[in-house]
C-alpha positions, 0 to 999 in steps of 0.5 A, spaced: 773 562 442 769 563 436 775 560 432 777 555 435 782 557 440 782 553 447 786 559 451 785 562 456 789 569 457 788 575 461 784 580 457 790 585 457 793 580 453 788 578 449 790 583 443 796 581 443 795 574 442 789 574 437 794 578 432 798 571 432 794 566 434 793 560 429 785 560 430 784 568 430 780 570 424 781 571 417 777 575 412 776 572 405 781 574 400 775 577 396 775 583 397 768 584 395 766 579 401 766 580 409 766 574 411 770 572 417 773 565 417 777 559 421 784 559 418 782 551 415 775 555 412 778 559 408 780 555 401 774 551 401 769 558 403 773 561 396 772 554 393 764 554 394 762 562 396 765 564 389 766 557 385 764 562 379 769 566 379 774 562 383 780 560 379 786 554 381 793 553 381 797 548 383 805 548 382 811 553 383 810 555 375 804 560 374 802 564 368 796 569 368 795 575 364 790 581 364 788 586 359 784 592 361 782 596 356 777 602 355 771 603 359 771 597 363 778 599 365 775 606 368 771 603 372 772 600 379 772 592 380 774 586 384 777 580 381 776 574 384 782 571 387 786 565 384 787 559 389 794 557 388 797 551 392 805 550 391 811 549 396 806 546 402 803 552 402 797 556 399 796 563 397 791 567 393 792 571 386 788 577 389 787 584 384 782 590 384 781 597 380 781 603 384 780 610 381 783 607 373 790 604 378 790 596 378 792 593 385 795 587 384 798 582 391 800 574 392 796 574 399 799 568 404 795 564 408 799 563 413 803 566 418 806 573 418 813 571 419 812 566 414 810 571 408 
């Protein structure tokens, strides 16, 4: 309810259905933030919560490039996510370091079935 969802289920249910439901909650793609947000938030949640790192993409063509060197790679960070708009859909460019090892991913704002 909290999100928006309207249905009313029995509670033996309700796990089920917030796993896929279109209003359930979605946590910010930056990994320093814990806020939990409605699908229709979370771009402009980005685009204003973390508008001093937030960076934009718009086309199926996307360049970036990192360089990590000396202390600065040792040490644990987040970078914040790059919003990238293409092929109707939204996604976010999402990286971190952990222990000297960079993780990096593409997170889909969408369905599970969609990715």
């Amino acid at each position: 309810k909290t999100y928006g969802c309207r249905l009313q289920i029995q509670y033996k249910e309700k796990e089920v259905h917030e796993r896929v439901c279109k209003f359930r909650p979605y946590i910010c793609p930056y990994i320093e933030c814990d806020h939990k947000l409605a699908f229709g938030s979370v771009v402009d949640h980005v685009s204003s919560a973390h508008r001093e790192e937030c960076r934009r993409s718009d086309g199926p063509e996307i360049t970036a490039s990192m360089i990590l060197i000396g202390m600065y790679f040792g040490g644990d960070g987040a970078w914040s996510p790059r919003v990238i708009t293409c092929f109707g859909k939204t996604f976010f460019d999402v990286a971190l370091t952990r222990d000297k090892w960079l993780h990096h991913w593409v997170w889909l704002l969408g369905e599970e079935e969609e990715a």
